[in-house]
C-alpha positions in Angstrom: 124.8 95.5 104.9 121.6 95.4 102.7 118.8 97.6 103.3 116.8 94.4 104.6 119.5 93.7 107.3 120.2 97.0 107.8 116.7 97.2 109.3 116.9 94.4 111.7 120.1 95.5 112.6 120.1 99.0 113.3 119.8 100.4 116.8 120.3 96.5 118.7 124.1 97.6 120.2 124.8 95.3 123.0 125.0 97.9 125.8 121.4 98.5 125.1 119.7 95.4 124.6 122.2 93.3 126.7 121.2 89.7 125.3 117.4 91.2 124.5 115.8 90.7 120.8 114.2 94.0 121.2 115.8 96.9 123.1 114.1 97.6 126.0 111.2 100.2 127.1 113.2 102.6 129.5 110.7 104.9 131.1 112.5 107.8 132.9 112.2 110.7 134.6 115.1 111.0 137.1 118.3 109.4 136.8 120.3 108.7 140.0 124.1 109.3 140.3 126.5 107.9 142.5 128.1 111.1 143.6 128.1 114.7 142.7 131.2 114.2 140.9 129.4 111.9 138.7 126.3 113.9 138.6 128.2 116.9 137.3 130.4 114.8 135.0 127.6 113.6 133.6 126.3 117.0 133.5 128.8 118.3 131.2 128.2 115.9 128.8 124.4 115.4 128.8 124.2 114.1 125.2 126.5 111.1 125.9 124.6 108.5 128.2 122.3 109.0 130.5 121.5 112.4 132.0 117.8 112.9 132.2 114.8 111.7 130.6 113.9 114.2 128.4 117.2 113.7 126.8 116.0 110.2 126.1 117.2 106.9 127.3 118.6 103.8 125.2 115.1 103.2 123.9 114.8 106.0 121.9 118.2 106.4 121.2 117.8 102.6 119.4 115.2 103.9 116.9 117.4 107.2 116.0 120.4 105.3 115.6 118.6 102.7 112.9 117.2 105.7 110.8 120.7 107.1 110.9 122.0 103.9 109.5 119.2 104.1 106.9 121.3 107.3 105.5 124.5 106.6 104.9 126.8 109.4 105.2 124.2 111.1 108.2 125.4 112.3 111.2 122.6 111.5 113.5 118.5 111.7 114.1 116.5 113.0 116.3 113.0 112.4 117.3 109.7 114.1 117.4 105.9 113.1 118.8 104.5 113.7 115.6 105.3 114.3 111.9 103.9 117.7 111.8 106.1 118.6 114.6 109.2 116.9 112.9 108.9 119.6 109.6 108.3 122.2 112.5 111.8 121.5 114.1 113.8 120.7 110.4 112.6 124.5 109.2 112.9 126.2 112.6 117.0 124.8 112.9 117.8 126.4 109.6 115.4 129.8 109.9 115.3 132.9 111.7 113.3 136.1 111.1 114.2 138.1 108.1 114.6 134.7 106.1 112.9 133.3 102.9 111.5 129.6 102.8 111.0 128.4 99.1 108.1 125.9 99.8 107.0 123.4 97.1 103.4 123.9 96.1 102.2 120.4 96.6 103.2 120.4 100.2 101.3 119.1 102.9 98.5 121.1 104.1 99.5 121.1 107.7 103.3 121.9 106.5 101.5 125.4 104.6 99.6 125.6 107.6 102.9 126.0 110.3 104.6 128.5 107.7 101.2 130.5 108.2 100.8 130.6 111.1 104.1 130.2 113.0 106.7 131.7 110.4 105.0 134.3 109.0 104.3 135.9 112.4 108.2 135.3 113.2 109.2 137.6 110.5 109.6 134.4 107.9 108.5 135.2 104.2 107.7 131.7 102.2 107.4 132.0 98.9 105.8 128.8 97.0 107.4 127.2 93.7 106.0 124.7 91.4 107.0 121.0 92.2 108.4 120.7 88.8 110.7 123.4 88.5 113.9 120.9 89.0 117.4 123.4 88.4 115.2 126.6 87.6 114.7 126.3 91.5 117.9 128.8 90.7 115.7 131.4 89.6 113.9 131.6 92.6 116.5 131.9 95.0 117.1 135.1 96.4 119.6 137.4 99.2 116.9 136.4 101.7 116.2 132.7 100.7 117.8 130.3 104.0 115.8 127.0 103.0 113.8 125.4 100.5 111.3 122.6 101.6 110.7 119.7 99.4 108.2 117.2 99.8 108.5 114.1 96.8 106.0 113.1 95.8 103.7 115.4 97.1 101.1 113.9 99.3 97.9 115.1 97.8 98.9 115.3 94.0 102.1 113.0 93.6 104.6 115.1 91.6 107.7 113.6 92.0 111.2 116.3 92.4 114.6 116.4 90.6 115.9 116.8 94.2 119.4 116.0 93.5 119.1 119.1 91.0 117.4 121.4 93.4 120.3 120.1 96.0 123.1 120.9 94.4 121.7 124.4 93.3 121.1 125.3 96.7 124.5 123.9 98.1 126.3 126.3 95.5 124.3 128.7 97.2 124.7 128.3 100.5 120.6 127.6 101.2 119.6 124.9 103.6 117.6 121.6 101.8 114.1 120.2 104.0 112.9 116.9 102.4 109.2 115.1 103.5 110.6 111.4 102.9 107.6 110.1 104.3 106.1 108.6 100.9 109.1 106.5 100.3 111.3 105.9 103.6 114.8 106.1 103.2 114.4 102.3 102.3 113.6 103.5 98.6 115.0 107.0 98.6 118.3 107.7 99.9 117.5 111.9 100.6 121.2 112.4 102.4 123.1 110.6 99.3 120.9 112.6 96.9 122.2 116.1 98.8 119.2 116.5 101.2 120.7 118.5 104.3 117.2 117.1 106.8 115.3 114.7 105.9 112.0 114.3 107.7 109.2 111.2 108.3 106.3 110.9 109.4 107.1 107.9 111.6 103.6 107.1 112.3 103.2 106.0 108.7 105.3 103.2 107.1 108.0 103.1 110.2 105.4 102.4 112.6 103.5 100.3 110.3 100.5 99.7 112.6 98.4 103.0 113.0 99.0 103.3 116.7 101.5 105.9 117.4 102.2 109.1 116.8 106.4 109.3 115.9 108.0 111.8 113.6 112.2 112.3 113.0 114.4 114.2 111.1 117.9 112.7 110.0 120.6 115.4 109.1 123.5 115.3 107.4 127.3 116.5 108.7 127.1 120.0 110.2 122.9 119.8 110.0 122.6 117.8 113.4 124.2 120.0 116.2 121.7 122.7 115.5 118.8 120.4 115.3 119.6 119.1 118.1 119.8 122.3 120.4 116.8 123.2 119.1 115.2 119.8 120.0 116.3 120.2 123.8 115.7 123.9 123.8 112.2 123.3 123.4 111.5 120.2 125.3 110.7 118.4 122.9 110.5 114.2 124.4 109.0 111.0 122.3 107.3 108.6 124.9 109.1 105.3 125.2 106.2 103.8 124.7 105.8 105.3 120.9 109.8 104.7 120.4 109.6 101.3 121.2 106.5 101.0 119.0 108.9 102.9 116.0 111.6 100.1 116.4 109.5 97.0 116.0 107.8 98.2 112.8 111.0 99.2 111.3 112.1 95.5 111.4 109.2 94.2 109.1 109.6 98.0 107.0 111.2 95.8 103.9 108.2 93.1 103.9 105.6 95.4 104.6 106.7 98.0 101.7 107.4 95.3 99.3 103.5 94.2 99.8 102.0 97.8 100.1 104.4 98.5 96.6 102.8 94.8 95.4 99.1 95.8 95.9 99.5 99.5 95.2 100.4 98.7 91.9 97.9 96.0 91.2 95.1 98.2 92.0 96.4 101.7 90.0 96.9 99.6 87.1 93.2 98.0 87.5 92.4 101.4 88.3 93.4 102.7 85.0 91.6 100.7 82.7 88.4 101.4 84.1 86.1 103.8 82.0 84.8 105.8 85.1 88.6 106.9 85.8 89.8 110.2 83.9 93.2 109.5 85.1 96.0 107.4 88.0 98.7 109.8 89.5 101.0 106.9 90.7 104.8 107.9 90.4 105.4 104.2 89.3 102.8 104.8 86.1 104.1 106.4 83.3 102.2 109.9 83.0 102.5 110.8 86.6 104.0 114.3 86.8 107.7 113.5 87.6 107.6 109.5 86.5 111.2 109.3 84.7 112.9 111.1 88.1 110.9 108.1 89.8 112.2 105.6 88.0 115.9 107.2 88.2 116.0 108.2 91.7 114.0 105.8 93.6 114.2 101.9 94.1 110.3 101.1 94.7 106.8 102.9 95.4 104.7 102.6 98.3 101.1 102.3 98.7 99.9 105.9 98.5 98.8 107.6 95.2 95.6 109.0 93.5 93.0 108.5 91.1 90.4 111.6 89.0 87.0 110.2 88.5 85.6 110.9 84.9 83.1 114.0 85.8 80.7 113.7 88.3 80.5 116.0 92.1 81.5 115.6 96.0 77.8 113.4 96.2 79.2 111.0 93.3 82.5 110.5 95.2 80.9 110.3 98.4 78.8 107.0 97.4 81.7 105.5 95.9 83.4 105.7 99.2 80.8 105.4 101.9 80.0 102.0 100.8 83.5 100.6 100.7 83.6 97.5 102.9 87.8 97.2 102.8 89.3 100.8 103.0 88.5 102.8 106.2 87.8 106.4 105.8 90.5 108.4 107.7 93.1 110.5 108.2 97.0 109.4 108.0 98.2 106.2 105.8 101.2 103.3 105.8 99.7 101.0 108.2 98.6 97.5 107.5 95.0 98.8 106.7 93.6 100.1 103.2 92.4 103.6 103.1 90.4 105.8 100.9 89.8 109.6 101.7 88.3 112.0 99.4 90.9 115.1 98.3 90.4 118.7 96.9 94.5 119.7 95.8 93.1 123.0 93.8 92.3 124.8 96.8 95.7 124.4 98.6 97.6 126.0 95.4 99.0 129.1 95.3 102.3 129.3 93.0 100.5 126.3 90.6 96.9 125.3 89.2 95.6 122.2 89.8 93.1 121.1 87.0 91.4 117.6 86.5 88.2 116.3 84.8 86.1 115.4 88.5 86.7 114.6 91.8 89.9 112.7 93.2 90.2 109.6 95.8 93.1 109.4 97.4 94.1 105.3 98.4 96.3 104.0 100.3 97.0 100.0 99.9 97.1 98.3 102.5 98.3 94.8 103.5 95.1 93.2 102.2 94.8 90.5 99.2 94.9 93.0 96.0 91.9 91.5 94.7 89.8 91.5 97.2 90.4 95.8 97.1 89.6 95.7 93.5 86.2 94.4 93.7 85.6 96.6 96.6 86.5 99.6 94.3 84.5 98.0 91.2 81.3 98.2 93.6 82.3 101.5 94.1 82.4 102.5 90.5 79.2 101.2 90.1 77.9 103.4 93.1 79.6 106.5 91.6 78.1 105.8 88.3 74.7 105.8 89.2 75.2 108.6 91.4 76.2 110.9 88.3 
C-alpha cells in the first residue's frame, strides 16, 4: 500500500472496529473474566488482549498499530501523553547510570531540559555535538557512549542530519539511535528504513492535526520494542482514550493536511525571502538551509515549520511585527490546522555550537489557511517591524 492508504488503513482490524468506520473509544478500568482460569490465563499474557486498562484497550492499540505500519520493518509502538514524555521513555529504555548520551545541539529545549535534570542526577553524562557533524559523529563516540539523540531538522534552527550516516556508525558500534520525527512524520521520512533504532513524535502536532490533545509515541525497530515496552508498563505510563481516539482520526487526513501545510509553507518562505527586511529563510526545502541537499535526498516533502532572521533591528522590532498579526496565533506547539508565529532566541540554548544571525528570528508555522491571505498578514507585519527599527 501507498503511504495515503496506508493511513486510512492502518489500525481498522475487524476485531476491533467490527463493521465501525472509526475504531471505537474503549474507556476501561477493570476488565471482567469469566473464571479464574481465564483471569490467570489472561494474566500470563497481559500484552495479548485484554488485561487491564492501563495496558490499553483496542482504541489505543488502533493508533500504535497504524504508526507501526507507517515504518516498515518496525516491530511495534507504544504510546505516551505527551511528546516530551515520549523522548523521556525512548532515552530511559536504552540508558542507565554510568552511560553517555551524544545529544544534537539543536535539540529541543525541553529534550536538554530532561537530560538536565533527570539524567544528569541518574549518573547520565550527555555530551552535545554539532547537528552537522554527519559520519564524524565517529569521533565522538566513546567506551561510555549507549545513545545518541537526533532530532532533524532541529525545531528552533532547522539543520537537517545525515542520519543514515550517523546510523550506521553507531550500529558498527553497538550505540543505541533516538530520532525526534516530529517535523516530518514518518509520512516524509522513513527513520526505521534509514537505521533509526526509536523513533519518536510529538503526536499532538501533525498526527493529531487539530491542537486538542496532548499524544506522543515512539516506534522501535526489531529488538528496540520489548525494552520500551517494560519500561512503558513499569512506570504506568496510560494515553486516555479520549486523546488515542483523537490520534487516529487526524492520522486519516495526515496526507492532505501535510501536502497543504508543505503547499503554504513554501509559498510563504519563498515570499518570505525576497523581502528586503529578511536577512535570511532557514527552510530545509530552500537551498542554503543548513543540511538542504540531505533534505532533498532523504526526505519526500516539508512540512509547515521553519524560520526566518529579520535584517537588524531588537526583541521591540519583532514584538510589533507579531502582536499585530491578525492570522497566526501566538503560542506554544505547531502542526494543527492554524498558522503560528512565536518569537525564538536558538543562541542561548547552544552549548557544543554558535548560533549567529544578523537580528531577531520568527519562527512560523503554516497552517491550513489560503497562502496569500498569510502573506499580506506578514507584509503588514514588515511594515510594523520597519518602523519600529
Amino acid at each position: 500500500m501507498g503511504p495515503a492508504t496506508q493511513l486510512v488503513a492502518g489500525g481498522r482490524r475487524a476485531e476491533w472496529t467490527q463493521g465501525i468506520v472509526n475504531p471505537p473509544v474503549w474507556r476501561a478500568s477493570t476488565v471482567l473474566f469469566d473464571s479464574v482460569a481465564a483471569m490467570r490465563a489472561a494474566s500470563a499474557r497481559p500484552n495479548d488482549g485484554l488485561y487491564y486498562g492501563r495496558r490499553g484497550t483496542p482504541t489505543q492499540w488502533a493508533l500504535a498499530d497504524a504508526l507501526t505500519a507507517l515504518e516498515p520493518g518496525a516491530e511495534g509502538t507504544m504510546l505516551y501523553p505527551s511528546g516530551v514524555s515520549a523522548v523521556a521513555g525512548a532515552l530511559l529504555s536504552v540508558l542507565k547510570s554510568g552511560d553517555e548520551l551524544l545529544m544534537v545541539d539543536s535539540a529541543y529545549e525541553p529534550t536538554r531540559a530532561f537530560c538536565r535534570t533527570v539524567l544528569t542526577p541518574m549518573g547520565v553524562t550527555t555530551r552535545f555535538y554539532d547537528p552537522t557533524v554527519g559520519a564524524g559523529i565517529a569521533d565522538l563516540i566513546g567506551d561510555r557512549t549507549a545513545a545518541i539523540l537526533m532530532e532533524s531538522p532541529g525545531s528552533l534552527t532547522f539543520e537537517v542530519q545525515d542520519v543514515p550516516a550517523i546510523c550506521a556508525v553507531a550500529r558498527a558500534r553497538g550505540v543505541a539511535t533516538v530520532l525526534d520525527n516530529t517535523w516530518a512524520t514518518p509520512l516524509l521520512f522513513r527513520a526505521i528504513e534509514k537505521g533509526v533504532d526509536l523513533t519518536v513524535l510529538a503526536c499532538t502536532k501533525y498526527i493529531v492535526g487539530h491542537s486538542d490533545a496532548m499524544l506522543g509515541s515512539v516506534t522501535a525497530a526489531p529488538g528496540r520494542f520489548g525494552g520500551l515496552r517494560d519500561l512503558v508498563h513499569a512506570y504506568g505510563i496510560h494515553v486516555a482514550p479520549d486523546d488515542a481516539y483523537l490520534g487516529s482520526r487526524g492520522l486519516r487526513t495526515l496526507a492532505v493536511r501535510m501536502r497543504q501545510h508543505e503547499a503554504g509553507g513554501l509559498a510563504v518562505a519563498r515570499w518570505l525571502a525576497d523581502q528586503p527586511q529578511v536577512a535570511r529563510v532557514v527552510h530545509p526545502a530552500l537551498p542554503g538551509c543548513p543540511g538542504h541537499a540531505l533534505w532533498a535526498r532523504d526526505f519526500s516533502g516539508a512540512s509547515g515549520l521553519f524560520g526566518f532572521v529579520l535584517a537588524g533591528g531588537d526583541d521591540a522590532a519583532r514584538t510589533a511585527l507579531i502582536d499585530g498579526l491578525v492570522h497566526f496565533g501566538i503560542g506554544y506547539s505547531w502542526g494543527g490546522y492554524e498558522s503560528l508565529a512565536i518569537p525564538v532566541d536558538p543562541a542561548a540554548l547552544r552549548t557544543a555550537t554558535r548560533w549567529t544571525a544578523d537580528g531577531p528570528m520568527v519562527r512560523l508555522h503554516i497552517g491550513l489557511e489560503d497562502p496569500a491571505d498569510l502573506i499580506a498578514d506578514l507584509a503588514a507585519g514588515l511594515q510594523r517591524y520597519a518602523r519600529a527599527r
